[in-house]
C-alpha positions as CSV (number, residue, x, y, z in Angstrom):
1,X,0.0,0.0,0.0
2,X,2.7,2.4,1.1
3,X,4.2,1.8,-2.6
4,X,1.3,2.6,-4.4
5,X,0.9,6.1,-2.2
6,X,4.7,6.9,-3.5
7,X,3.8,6.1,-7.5
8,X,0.8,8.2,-6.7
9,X,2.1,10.4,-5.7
10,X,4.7,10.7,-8.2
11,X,2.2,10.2,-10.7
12,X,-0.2,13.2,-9.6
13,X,1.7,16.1,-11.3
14,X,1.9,14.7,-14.6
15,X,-1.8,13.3,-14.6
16,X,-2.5,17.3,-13.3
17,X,-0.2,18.2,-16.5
18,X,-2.6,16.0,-18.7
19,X,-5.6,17.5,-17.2
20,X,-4.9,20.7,-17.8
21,X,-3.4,19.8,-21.6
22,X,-6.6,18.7,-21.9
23,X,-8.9,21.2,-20.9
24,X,-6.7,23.9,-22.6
25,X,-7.1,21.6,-26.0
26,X,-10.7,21.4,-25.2
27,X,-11.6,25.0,-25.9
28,X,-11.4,26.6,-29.2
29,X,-8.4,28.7,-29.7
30,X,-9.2,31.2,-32.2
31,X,-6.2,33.0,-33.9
32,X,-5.9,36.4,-36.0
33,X,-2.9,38.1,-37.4
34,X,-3.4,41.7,-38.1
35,X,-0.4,43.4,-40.0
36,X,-0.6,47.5,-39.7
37,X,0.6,49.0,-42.9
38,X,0.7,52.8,-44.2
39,X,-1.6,53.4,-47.5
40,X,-2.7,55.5,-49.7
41,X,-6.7,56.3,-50.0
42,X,-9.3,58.2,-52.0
43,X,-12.3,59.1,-50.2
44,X,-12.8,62.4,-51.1
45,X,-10.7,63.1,-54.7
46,X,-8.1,63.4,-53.4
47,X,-5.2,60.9,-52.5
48,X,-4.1,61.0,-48.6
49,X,-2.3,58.9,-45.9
50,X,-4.2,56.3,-44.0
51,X,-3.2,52.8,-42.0
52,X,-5.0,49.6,-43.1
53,X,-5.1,46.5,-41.4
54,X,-4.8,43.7,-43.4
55,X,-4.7,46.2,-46.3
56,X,-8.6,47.2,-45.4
57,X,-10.6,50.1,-43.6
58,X,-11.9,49.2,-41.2
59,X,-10.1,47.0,-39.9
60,X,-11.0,43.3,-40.8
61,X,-14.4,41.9,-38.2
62,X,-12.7,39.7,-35.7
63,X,-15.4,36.8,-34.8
64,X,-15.5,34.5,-31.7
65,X,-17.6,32.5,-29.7
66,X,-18.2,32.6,-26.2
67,X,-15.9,30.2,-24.7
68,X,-13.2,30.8,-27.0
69,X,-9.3,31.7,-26.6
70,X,-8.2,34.7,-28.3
71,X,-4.8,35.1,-29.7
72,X,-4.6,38.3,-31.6
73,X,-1.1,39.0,-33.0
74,X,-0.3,42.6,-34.0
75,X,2.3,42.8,-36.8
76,X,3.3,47.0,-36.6
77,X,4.7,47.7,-39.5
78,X,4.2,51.4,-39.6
79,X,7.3,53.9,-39.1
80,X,5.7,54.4,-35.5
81,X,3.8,53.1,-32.9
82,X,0.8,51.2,-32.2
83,X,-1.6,50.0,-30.0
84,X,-4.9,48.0,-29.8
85,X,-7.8,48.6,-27.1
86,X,-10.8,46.0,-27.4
87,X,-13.7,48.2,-26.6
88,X,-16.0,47.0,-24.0
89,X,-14.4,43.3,-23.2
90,X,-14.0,42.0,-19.9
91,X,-10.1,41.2,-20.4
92,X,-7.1,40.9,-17.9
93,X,-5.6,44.8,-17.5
94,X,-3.1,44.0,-19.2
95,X,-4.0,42.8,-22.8
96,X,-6.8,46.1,-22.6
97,X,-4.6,47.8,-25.2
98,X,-3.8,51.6,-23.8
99,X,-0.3,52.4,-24.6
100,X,2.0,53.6,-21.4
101,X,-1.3,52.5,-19.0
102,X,-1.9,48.3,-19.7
103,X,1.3,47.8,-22.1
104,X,4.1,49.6,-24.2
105,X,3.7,51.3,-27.1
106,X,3.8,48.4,-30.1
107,X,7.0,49.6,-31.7
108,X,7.6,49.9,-35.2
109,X,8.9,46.3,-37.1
110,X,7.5,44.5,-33.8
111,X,4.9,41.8,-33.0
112,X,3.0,42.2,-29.8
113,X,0.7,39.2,-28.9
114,X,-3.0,40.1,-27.6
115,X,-4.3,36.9,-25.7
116,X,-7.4,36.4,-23.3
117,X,-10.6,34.5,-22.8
118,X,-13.6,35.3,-24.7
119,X,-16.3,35.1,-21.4
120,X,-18.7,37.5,-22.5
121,X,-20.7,37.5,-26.1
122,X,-22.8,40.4,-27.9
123,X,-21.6,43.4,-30.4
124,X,-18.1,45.3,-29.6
125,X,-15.5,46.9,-31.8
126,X,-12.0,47.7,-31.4
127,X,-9.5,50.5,-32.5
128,X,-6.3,52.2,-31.6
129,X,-5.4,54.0,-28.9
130,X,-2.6,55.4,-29.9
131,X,-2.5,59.3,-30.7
132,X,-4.9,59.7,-33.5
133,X,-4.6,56.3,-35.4
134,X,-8.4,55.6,-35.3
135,X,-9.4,58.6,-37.3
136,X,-7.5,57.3,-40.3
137,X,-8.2,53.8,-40.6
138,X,-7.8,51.8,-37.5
139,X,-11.3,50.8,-36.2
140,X,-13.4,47.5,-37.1
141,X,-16.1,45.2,-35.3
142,X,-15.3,42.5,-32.6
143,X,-18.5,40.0,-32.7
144,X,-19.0,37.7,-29.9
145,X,-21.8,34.9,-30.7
146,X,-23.8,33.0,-28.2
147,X,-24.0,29.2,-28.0
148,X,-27.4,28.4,-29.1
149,X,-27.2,26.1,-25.8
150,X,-27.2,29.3,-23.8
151,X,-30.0,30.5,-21.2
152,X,-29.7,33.8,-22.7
153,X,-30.4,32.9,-26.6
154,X,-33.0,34.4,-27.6
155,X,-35.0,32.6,-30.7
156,X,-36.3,35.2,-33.3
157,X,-33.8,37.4,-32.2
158,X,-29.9,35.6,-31.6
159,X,-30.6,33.2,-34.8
160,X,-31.5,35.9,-37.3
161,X,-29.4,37.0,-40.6
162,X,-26.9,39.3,-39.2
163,X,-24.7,42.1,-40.4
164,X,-22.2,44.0,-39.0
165,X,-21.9,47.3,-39.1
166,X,-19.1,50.0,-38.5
167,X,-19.9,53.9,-38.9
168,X,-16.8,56.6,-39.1
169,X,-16.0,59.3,-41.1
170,X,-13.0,60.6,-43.1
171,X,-11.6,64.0,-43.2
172,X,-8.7,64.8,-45.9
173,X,-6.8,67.0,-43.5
174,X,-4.5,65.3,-41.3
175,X,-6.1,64.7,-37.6
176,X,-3.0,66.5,-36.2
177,X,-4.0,69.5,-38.0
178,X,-7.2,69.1,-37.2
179,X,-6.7,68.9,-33.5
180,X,-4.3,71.7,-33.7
181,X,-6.9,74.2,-35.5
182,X,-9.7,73.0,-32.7
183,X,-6.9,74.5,-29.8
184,X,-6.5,77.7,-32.3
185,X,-10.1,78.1,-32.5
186,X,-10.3,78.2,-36.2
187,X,-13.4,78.8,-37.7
188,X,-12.4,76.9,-40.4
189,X,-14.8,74.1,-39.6
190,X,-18.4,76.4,-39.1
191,X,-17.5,77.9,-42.6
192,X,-17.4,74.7,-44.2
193,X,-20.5,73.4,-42.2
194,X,-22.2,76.8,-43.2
195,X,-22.6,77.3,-39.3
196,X,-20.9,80.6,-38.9
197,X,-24.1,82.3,-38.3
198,X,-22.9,85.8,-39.2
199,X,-24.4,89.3,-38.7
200,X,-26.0,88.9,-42.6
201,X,-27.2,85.3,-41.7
202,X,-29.2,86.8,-38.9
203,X,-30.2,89.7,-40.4
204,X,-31.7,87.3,-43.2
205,X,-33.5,85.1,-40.3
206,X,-34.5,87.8,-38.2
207,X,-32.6,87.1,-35.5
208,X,-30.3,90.2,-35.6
209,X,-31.0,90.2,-31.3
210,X,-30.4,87.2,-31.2
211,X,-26.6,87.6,-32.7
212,X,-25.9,90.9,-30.9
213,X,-27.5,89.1,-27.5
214,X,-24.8,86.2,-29.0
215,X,-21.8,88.7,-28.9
216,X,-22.6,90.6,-26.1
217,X,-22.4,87.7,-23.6
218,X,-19.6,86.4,-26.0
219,X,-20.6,83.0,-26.8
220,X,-19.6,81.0,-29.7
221,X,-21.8,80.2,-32.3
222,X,-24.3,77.6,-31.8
223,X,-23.0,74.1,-33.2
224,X,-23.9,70.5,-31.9
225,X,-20.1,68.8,-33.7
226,X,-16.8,70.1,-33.6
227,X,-15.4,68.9,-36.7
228,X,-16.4,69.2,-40.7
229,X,-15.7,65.4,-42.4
230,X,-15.3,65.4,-46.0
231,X,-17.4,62.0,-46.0
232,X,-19.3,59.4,-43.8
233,X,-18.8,56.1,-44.0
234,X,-20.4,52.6,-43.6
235,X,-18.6,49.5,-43.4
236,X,-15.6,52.2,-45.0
237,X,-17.7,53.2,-48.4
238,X,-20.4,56.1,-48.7
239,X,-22.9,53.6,-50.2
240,X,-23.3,49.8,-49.5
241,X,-25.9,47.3,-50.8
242,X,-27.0,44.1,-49.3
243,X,-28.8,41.6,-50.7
244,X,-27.7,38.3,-49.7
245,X,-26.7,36.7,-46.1
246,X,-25.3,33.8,-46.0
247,X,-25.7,33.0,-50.1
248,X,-29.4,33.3,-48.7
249,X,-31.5,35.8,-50.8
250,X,-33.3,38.6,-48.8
251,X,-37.2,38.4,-49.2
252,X,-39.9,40.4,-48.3
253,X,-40.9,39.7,-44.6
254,X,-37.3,38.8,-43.7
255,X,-36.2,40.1,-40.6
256,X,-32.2,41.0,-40.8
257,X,-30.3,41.8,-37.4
258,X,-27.6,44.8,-38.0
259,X,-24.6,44.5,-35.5
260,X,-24.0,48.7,-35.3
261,X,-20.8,50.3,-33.7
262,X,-19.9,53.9,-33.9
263,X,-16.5,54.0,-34.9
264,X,-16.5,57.3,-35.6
265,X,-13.9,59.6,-33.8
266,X,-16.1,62.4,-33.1
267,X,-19.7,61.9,-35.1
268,X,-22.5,61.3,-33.8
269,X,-25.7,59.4,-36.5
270,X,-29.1,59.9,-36.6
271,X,-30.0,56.3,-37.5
272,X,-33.6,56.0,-39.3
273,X,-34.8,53.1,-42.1
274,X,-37.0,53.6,-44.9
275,X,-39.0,49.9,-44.2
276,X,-40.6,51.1,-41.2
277,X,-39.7,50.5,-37.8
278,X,-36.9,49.9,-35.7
279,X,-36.3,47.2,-33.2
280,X,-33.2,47.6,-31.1
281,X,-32.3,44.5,-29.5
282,X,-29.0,45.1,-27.8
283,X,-27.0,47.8,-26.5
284,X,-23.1,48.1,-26.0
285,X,-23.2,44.4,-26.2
286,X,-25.8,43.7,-23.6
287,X,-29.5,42.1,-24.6
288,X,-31.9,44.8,-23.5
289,X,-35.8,43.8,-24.3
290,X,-37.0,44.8,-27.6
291,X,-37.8,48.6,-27.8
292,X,-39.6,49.9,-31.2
293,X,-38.4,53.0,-32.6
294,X,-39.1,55.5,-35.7
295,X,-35.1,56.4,-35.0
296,X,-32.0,56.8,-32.4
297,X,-29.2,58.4,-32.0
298,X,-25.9,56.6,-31.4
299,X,-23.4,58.1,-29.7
300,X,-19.7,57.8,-30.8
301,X,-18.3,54.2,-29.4
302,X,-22.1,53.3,-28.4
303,X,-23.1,49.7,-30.3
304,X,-26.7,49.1,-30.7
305,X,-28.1,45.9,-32.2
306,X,-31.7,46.5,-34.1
307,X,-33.8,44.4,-36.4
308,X,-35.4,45.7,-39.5
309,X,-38.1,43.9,-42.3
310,X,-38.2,43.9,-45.3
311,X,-41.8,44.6,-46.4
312,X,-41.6,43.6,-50.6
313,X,-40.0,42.0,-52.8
314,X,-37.8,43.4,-55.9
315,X,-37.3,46.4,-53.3
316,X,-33.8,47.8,-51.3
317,X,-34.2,50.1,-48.3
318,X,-32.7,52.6,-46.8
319,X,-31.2,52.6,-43.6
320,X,-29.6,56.3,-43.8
321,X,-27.3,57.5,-41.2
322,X,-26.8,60.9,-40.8
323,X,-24.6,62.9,-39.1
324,X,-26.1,64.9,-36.1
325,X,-24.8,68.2,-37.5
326,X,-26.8,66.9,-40.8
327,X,-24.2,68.0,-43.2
328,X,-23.9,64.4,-44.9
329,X,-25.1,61.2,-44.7
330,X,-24.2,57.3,-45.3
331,X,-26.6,54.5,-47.1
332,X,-27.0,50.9,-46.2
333,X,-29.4,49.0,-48.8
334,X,-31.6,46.3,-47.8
335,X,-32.9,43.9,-49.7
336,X,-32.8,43.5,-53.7
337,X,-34.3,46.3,-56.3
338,X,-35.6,49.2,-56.6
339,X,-34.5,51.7,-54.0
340,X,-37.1,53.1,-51.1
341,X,-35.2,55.9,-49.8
342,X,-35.8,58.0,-46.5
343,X,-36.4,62.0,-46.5
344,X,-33.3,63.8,-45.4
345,X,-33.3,65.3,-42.3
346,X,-33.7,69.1,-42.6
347,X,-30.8,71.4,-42.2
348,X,-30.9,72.7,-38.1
349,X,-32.2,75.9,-37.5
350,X,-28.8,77.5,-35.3
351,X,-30.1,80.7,-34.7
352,X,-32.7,79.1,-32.4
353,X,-30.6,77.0,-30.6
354,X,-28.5,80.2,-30.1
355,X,-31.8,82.3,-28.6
356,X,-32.1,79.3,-26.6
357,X,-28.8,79.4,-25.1
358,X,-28.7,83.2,-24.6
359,X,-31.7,82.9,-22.5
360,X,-29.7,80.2,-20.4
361,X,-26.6,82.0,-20.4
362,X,-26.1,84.9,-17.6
363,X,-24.0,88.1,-18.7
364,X,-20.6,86.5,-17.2
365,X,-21.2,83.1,-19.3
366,X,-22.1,81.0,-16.4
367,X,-25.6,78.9,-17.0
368,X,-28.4,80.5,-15.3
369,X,-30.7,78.3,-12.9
370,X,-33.7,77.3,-14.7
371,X,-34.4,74.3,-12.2
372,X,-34.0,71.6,-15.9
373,X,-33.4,68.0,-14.2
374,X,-32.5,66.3,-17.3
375,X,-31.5,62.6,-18.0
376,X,-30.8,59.8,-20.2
377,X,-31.0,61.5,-23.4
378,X,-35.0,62.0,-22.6
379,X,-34.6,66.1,-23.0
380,X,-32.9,67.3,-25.8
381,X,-32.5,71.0,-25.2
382,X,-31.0,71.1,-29.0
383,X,-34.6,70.1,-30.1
384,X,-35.5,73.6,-30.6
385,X,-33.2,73.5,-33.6
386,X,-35.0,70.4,-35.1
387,X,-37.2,71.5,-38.1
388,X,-39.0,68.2,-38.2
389,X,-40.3,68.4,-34.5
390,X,-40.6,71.6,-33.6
391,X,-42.0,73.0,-37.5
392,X,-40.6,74.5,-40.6
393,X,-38.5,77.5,-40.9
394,X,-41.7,80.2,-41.3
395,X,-42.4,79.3,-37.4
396,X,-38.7,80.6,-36.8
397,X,-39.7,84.0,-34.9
398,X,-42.0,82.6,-32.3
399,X,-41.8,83.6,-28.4
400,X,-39.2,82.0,-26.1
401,X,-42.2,80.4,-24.4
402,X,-43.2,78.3,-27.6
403,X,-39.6,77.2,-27.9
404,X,-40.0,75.8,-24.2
405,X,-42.8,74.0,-24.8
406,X,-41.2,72.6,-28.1
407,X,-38.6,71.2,-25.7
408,X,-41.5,69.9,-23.5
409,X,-43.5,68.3,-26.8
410,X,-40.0,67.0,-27.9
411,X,-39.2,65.6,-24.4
412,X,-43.1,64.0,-24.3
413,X,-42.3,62.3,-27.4
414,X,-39.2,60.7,-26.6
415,X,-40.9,59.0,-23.8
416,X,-43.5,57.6,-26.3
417,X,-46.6,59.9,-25.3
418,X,-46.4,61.7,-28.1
419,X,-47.5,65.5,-29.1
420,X,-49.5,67.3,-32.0
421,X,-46.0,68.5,-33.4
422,X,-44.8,65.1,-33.9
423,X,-45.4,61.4,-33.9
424,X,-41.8,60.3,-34.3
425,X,-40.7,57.8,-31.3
426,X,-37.2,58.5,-30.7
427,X,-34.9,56.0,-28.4
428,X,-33.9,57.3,-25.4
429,X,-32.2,55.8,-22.0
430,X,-34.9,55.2,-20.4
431,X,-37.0,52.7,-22.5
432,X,-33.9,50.3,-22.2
433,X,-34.5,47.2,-20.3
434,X,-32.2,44.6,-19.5
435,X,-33.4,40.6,-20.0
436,X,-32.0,39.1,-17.0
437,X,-31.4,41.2,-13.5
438,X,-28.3,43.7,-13.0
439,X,-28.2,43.8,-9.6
440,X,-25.3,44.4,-7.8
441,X,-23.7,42.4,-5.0
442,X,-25.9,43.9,-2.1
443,X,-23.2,43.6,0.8
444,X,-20.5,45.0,-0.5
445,X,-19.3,48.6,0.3
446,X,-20.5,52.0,-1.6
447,X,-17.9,54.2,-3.4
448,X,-19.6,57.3,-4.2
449,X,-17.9,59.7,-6.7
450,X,-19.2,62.9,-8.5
451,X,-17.8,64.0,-11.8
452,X,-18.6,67.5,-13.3
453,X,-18.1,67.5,-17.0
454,X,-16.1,70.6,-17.9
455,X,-14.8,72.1,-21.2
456,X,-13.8,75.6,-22.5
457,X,-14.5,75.8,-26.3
458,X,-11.9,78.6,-27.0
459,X,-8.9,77.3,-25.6
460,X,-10.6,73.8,-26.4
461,X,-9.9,72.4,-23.1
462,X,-11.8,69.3,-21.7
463,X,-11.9,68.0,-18.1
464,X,-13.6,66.9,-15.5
465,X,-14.2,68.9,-12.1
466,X,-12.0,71.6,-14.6
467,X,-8.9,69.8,-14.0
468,X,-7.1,67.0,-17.3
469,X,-6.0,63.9,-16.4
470,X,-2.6,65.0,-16.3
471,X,-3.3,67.3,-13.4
472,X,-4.7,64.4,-11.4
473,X,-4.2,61.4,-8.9
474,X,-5.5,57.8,-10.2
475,X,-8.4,57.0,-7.9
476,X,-8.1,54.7,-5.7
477,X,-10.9,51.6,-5.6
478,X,-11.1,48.7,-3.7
479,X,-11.7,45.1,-5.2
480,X,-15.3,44.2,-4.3
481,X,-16.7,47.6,-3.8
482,X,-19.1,48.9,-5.4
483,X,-18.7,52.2,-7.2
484,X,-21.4,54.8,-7.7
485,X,-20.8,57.9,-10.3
486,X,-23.2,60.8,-10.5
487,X,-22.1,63.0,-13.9
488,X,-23.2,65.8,-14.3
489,X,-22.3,67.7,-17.7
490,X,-21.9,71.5,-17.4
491,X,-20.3,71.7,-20.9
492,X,-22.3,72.9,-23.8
493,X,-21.7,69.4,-26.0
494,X,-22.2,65.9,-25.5
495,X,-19.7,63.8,-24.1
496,X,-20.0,59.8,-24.4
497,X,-18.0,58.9,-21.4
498,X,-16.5,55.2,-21.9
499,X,-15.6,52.8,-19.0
500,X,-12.7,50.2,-19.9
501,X,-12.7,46.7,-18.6
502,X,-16.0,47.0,-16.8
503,X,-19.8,47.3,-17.8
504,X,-22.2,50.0,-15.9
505,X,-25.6,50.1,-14.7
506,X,-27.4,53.3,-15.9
507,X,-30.0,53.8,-13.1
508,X,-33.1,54.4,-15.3
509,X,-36.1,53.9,-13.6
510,X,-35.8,50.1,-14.4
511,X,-35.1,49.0,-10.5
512,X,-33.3,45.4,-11.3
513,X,-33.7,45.7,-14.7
514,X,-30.9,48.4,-15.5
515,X,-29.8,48.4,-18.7
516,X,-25.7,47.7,-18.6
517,X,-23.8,49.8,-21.1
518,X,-20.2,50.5,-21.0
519,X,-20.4,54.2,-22.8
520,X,-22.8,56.2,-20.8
521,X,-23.7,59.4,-23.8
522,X,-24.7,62.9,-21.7
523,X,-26.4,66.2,-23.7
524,X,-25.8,69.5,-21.9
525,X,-26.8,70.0,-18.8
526,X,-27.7,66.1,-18.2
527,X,-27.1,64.6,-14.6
528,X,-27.2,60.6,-14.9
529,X,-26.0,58.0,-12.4
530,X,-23.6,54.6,-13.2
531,X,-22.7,52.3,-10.8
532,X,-20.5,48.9,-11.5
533,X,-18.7,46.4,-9.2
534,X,-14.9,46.6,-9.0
535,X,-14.4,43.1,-10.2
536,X,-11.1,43.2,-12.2
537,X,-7.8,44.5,-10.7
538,X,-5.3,46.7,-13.2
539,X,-5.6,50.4,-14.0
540,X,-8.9,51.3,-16.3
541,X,-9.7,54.6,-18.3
542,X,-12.8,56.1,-18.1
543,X,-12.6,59.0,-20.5
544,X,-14.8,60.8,-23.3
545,X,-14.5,58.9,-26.1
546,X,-14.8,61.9,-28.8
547,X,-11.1,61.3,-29.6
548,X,-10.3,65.4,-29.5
549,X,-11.9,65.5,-26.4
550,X,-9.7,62.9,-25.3
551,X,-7.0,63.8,-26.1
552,X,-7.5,67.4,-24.7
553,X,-7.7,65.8,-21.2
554,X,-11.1,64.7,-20.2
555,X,-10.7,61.6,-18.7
556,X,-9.9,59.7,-15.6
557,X,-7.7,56.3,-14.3
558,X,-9.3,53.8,-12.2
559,X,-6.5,51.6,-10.2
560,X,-7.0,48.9,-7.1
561,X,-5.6,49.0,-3.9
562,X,-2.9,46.5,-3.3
563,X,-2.4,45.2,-6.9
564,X,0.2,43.5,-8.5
565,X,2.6,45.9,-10.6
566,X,1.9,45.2,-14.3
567,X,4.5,43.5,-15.9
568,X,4.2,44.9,-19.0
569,X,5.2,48.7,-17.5
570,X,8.7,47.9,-16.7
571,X,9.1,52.0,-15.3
572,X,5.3,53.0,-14.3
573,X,6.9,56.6,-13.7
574,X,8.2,57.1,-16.8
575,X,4.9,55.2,-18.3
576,X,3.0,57.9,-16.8
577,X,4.6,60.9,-17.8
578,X,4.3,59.7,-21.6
579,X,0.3,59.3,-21.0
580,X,-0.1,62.6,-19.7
581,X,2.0,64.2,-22.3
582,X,-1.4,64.4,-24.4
583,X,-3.2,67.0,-22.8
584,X,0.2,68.5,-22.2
585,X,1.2,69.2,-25.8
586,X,1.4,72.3,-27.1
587,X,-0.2,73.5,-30.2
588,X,1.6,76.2,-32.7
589,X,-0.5,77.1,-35.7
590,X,0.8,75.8,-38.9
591,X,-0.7,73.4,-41.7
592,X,1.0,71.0,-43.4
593,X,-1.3,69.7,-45.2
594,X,-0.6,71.2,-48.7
595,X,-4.4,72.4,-48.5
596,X,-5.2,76.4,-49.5
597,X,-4.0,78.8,-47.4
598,X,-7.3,79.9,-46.6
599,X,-7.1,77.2,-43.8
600,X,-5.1,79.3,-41.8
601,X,-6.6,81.4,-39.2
602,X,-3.7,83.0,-37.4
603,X,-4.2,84.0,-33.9
């Protein structure tokens, strides 16, 4: 007996070995290989740098399964480097892809290996986050399928014809430029928009009070976007077509399931389909229960998935998606023949959303106290700019009263009661539900944290609590609490603030039921609440995810108490001065990018 406990025991460590051979064998290891090259595109006319991934924008879709391995294997071979963050995966810290934060820099003519379990399914995308890299070229979908054995698959719903689908936008100027004329407060931008609302465009409107209210209390002009984009894009042309899934025809009645990321770097799309209806299904990768829309607004680095028909045959519809400034769209066909298009959306009427913010705006600049509690995305205060909800240009001179209760009607209709000025249902926070509870663990400890959302448009500075991340501490979490974030934005644009590593419950009004997002979109003057469970060790971003905005400083570090130094940062303190060097750099005004001189706006 005593021999047969020694070969046992001698034994256990290699049957362990074989064990664990096994179980590693036993799940599916699914590789990619992505090689970053420099090219040359034409989106516009004109020929100008962009990086390709596999020699495609976007980037090639990356599918897995629930259950799966990843191995990802980044091949840089640009002239500088690179990076990869998977947005909205539960990963280990270190493989989340933010240079000098989770790993080095991915240097040029060097392979850096991305591996992690896939333990989480549902519609994601991924991109650089590496200076501005993802505004020319480096952004494509990351698709995560259900098992059909799973609790959660839905039939109807998880089993339909799918399509994924990547948003962006492509501006010919080079995104260093364009950053750097956004800190010189070019007006570059607004004249190409044809938002410069001028003394003779007021005059014309009859809102010459309006202007000299405007430049009394020195505002800027009114504008919902930053930027002007030469094109918008879907799936990385202007126009795409389909009209088979799966070599399976698309017939009238079909139902088809569009996988939707924004992968734009600072655009916002009004999403709307000429067959009717819009189901969304999912959002930032989480099943919410079906919610029927006429339209929605996705915010950049939000996912939604929705489900559109086909009502007849020998017919291709539009789903258009439009810019939010509404100075272009992008077309997705569905379905086989003749095309059904959708109305454009009517050019927005600035000098109302102007009178609107004069009457918000004291003499010093600071908002005035109206007493608005506004939330997920139920109140636009922009809506009196919205010809289709609030009636056409002739109506533009009525009282300061009717454009309140145009904001009134337009937040009544977003919650589905609808108004006499409009019968469109548009998707807000709110009406999102999730399928299975979202509680969190009900003993642990409460973090509390409030975040104003801060920006100066001049000096185009973005913050939070009007400090950039470069002028703050990490905060400090422990493992197991629970962390509770009330933003508020005090910032006349929308941010869409983004949460690595870790999903959110938006508290909504649906008690258990919160929806869980991981990119949490707020309008001006919103206050909405998050809360998450500090699950998963490393240091996490939480930052606006416009890229400018970014890059200007609004954003924040999560880190643990107690962890384990990442090996990946071999000198944190060096690490850390190169990831603050962002919102540190400074920008001289010059243009590079043999465009006309009438670009230049010196200061």
């Amino acid at each position: 007996m005593n021999n047969q406990n020694k070969l046992f025991k001698k034994l256990l460590p290699i049957l362990i070995l074989v064990l664990a051979t096994q179980t590693l064998f036993s799940q599916n290891i699914v590789r990619y290989d992505l090689y970053v090259r420099d090219t040359i595109v034409n989106f516009s006319g004109k020929e100008k740098r962009a990086i390709a991934v596999n020699g495609q924008i976007p980037m090639p879709t990356l599918t897995f399964t629930e259950g799966d391995i990843a191995e990802i294997y980044v091949h840089n071979e640009l002239k500088e480097s690179t990076s990869l963050h998977w947005h909205g995966l539960f990963l280990p810290n270190k493989e989340d892809g933010v240079p000098h934060l989770t790993q080095m820099p991915i240097e040029p003519g060097t392979t850096h290996k991305y591996t992690f379990p896939i333990i989480q399914n549902g519609t994601h995308w991924y991109h650089s986050h590496s200076g501005l890299q993802e505004q020319i070229g480096m952004y494509g979908m990351f698709i995560m399928n259900k098992k059909q054995e799973d609790s959660t698959f839905r039939k109807g719903i998880d089993d339909l014809p799918t399509v994924p689908v990547i948003l962006s936008e492509w501006t010919d100027l080079k995104p260093e430029n364009v950053h750097r004329m956004l800190h010189n407060a070019s007006d570059w931008f607004a004249i190409k928009k044809g938002t410069t609302q001028s003394y003779a465009e007021a005059i014309r409107e009859g809102h010459f009070k309006t202007k000299l209210t405007n430049e009394w209390k020195r505002m800027n002009a009114m504008d919902v976007s930053d930027v002007y984009y030469d094109k918008f894009l879907i799936n990385g042309i202007s126009e795409s077509q389909i009209t088979t899934i799966d070599g399976k025809k698309l017939n009238a009645g079909d139902k088809v399931r569009l996988r939707i990321a924004n992968g734009g770097a600072s655009s916002y799309f009004w999403l709307r389909y000429a067959g009717g209806k819009i189901t969304v299904v999912a959002s930032d990768g989480n099943d919410v229960e079906p919610v029927e829309v006429d339209r929605l607004l996705i915010a950049v680095s939000e996912t939604y998935d929705i489900i559109v028909t086909i009502p007849a045959d020998k017919t291709s519809y539009e789903l258009l998606a439009t810019a939010e400034d509404r100075t272009k769209s992008t077309s997705l066909y569905i379905g086989d023949g003749i095309k059904q298009l959708i109305a454009p959306l009517p050019k927005l009427k600035y000098f109302e959303g102007m009178k609107m913010m004069n009457d918000m705006m004291k003499m010093n600049g600071d908002l005035d106290d109206m007493g608005m509690q506004m939330s997920l995305n139920q109140m636009d205060m922009n809506a009196v700019m919205y010809p289709e909800i609030t009636g056409a240009a002739k109506d533009r001179n009525k009282k300061n009263t009717e454009s309140s209760d145009s904001m009134n009607d337009h937040s009544n209709h977003t919650q589905n009661h609808g108004n006499e000025m409009s019968t469109i249902g548009t998707l807000n926070y709110a009406m999102l539900k999730a399928t299975e509870k979202t509680t969190l663990p009900k003993d642990a400890p409460v973090k509390e944290l409030r975040f104003e959302l801060t920006g100066n448009m001049n000096r185009y500075v973005w913050s939070l609590d009007n400090k950039v991340i470069s002028e703050t501490d990490k905060i400090l979490i422990k493992k197991g609490e629970n962390v509770r974030i009330t933003l508020y934005n005090n910032s006349m644009m929308r941010h869409p603030m983004h949460l690595h590593g870790h999903d959110f419950r938006i508290i909504n009004g649906q008690e258990e039921y919160a929806p869980l997002k991981n990119v949490m979109d707020l309008m001006p003057m919103e206050t909405n609440i998050i809360e998450f469970n500090a699950n998963v060790e490393g240091d996490w971003f939480f930052h606006c995810h416009i890229l400018y905005h970014m890059m200007a400083g609004m954003g924040r570090i999560f880190t643990y108490e107690n962890q384990e130094p990442n090996p990946l940062i071999p000198n944190p303190k060096l690490a850390e001065r190169k990831l603050f060097a962002d919102d540190r750099a400074f920008h001289i005004m010059a243009e590079n990018d043999f465009a006309p001189m009438e670009m230049m706006v010196w200061q």
